[in-house]
C-alpha positions as CSV (number, residue, x, y, z in Angstrom):
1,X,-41.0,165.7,-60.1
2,X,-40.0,169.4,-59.6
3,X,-36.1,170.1,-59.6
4,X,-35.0,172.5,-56.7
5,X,-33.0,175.5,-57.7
6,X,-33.1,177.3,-54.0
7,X,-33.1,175.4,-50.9
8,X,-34.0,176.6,-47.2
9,X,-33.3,174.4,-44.5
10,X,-33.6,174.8,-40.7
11,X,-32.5,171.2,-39.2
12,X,-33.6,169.8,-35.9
13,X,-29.8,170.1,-34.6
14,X,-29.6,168.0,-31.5
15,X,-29.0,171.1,-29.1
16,X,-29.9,169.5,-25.7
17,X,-28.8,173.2,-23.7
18,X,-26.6,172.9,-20.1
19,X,-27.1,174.3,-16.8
20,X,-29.7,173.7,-14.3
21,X,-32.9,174.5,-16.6
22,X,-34.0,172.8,-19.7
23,X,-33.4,175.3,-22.6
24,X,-32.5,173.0,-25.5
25,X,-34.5,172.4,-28.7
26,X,-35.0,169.0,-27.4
27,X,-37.6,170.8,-24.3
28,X,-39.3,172.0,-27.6
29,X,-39.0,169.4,-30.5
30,X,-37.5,166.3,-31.6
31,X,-33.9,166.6,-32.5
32,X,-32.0,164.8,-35.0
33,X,-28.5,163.3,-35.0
34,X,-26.3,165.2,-37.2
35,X,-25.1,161.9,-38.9
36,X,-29.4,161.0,-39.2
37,X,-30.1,164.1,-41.3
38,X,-28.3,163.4,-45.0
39,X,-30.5,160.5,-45.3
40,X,-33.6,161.6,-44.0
41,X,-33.5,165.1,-46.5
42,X,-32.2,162.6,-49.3
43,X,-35.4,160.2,-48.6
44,X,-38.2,162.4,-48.1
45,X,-39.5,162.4,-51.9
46,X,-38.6,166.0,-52.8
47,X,-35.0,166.0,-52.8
48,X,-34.2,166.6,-56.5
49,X,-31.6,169.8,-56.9
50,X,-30.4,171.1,-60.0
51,X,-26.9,171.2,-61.2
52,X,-26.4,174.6,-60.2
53,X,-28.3,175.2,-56.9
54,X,-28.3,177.6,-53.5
55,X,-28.9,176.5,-50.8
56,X,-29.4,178.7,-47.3
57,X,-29.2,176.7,-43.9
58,X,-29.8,177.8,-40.6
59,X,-26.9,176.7,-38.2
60,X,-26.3,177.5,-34.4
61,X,-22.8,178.3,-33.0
62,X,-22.4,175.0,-31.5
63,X,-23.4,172.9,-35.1
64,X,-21.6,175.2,-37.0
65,X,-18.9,172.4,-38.4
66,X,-21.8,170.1,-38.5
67,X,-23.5,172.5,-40.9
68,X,-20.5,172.7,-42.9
69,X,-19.9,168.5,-43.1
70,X,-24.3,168.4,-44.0
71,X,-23.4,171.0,-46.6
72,X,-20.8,168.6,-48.2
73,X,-23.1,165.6,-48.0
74,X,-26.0,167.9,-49.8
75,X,-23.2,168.0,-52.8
76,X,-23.1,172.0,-51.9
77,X,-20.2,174.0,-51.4
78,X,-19.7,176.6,-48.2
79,X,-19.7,179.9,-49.6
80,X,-20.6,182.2,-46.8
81,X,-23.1,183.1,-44.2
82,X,-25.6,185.6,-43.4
83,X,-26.2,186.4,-39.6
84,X,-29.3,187.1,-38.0
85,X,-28.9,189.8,-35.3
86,X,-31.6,189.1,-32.7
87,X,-32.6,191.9,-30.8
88,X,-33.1,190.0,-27.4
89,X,-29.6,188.7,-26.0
90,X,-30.0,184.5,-25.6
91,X,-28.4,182.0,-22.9
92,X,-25.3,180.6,-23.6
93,X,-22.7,178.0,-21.9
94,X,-19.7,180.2,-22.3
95,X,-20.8,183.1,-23.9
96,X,-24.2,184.4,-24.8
97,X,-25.5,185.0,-27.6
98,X,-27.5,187.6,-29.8
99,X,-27.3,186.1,-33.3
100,X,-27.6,183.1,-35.5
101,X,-26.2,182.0,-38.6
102,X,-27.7,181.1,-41.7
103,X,-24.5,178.9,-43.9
104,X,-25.0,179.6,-47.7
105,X,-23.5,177.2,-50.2
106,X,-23.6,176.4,-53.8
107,X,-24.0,173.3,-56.0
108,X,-22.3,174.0,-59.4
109,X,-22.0,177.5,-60.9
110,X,-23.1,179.4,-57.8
111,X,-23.3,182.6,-59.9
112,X,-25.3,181.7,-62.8
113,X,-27.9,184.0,-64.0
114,X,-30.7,180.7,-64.0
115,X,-30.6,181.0,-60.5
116,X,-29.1,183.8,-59.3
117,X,-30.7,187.4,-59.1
118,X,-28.8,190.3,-59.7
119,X,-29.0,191.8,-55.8
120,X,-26.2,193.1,-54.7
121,X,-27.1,195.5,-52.3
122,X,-28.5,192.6,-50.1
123,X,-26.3,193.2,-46.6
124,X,-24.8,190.1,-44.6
125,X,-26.5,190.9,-41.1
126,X,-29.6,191.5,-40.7
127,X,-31.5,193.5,-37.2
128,X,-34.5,191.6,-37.2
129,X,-37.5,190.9,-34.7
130,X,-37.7,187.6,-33.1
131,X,-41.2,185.6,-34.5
132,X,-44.4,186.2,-31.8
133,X,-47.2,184.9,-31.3
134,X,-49.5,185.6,-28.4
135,X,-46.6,188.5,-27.0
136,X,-44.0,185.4,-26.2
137,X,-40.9,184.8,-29.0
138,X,-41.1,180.9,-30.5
139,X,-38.0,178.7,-30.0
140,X,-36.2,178.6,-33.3
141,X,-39.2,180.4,-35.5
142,X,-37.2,182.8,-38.2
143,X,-38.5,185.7,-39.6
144,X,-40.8,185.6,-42.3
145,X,-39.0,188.9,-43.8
146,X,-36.3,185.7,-44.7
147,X,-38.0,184.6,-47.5
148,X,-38.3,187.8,-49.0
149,X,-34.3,188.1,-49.1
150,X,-33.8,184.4,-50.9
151,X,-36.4,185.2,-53.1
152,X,-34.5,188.8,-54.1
153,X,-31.3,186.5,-54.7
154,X,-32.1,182.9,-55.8
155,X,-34.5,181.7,-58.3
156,X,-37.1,179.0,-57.6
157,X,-38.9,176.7,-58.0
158,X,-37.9,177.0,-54.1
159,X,-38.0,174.0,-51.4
160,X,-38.1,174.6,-47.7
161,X,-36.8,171.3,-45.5
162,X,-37.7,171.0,-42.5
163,X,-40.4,174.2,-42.7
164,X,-43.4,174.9,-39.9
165,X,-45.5,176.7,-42.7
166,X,-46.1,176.7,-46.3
167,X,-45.2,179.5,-48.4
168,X,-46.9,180.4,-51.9
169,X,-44.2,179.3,-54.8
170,X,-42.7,177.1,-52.0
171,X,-42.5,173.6,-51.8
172,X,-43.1,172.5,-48.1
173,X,-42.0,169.7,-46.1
174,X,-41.2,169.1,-42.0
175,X,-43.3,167.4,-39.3
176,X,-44.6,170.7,-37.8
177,X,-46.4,172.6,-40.9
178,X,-49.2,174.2,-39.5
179,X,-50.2,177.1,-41.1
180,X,-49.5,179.6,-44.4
181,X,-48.1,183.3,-42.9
């Protein structure tokens, strides 16, 4: 069995939306509750991390200290977060939103040169497109140009929880893989 140095995770957060239209992930997915998803990443076969490990997770402004408390059960700690500036403002309850965060956390050294690539110049925020296809955005799709930054920072081998594609020199696993980019 492959052990993990970099891991990617976007979790089925159960955001059920407000107001008068349906505009949570739920209109567009099955969600999972927060307490649900330690076990089912621990039990799908492929969790097996290394000592020292990243790990980059995507987390909305409403999960965002359930994304810390997953973190802790993952045995990773919080180190910071990149943020994903959207270029199309989104609905919100009390404020609305233009960008999404992505925590990153470390299991062990964090820094050590096994896993970690000397990129420096790699910014926190990032101006990028929302994911098409046929003209219309995709709920909760992030951009493939993603990848490309874990793979300038962390080592592989690489696993993606939770993925709707596969990825060459990924390891892919999620209920909606359809496709390679």
């Amino acid at each position: 069995m492959t052990k993990f140095r970099t891991i990617y995770m976007d979790p089925c957060w159960a955001e059920v939306g407000g107001g008068k239209i349906k505009r949570g992930a739920d209109k567009h997915y099955p969600i999972l509750k927060t307490a649900d998803i330690p076990d089912i990443i621990k039990n799908s076969g492929l969790w097996d991390v290394e000592e020292n490990a990243h790990l980059y997770m995507w987390c909305t402004n409403n999960f965002l200290k359930d994304g810390l408390w997953l973190m802790e059960q993952l045995d990773f700690r919080y180190i910071t977060n990149l943020v994903w500036l959207k270029e199309k403002m989104g609905i919100g309850q009390y404020f609305r939103g233009k960008h999404e965060l992505c925590l990153f956390g470390v299991r062990g050294k964090g820094l050590d040169e096994s896993i970690c690539s000397d990129a420096r110049d790699i910014p926190s925020g990032y101006l990028l497109p929302h994911e098409k296809e046929d003209g219309k955005i995709v709920h909760s799709r992030k951009p493939h140009s993603f990848y490309e930054l874990i793979e300038k920072r962390s080592k592989g081998p690489y696993l993606e929880m939770f993925a709707r594609n596969t990825r060459n020199l990924w390891t892919s696993w999620g209920n909606e893989i359809v496709s390679s980019p």
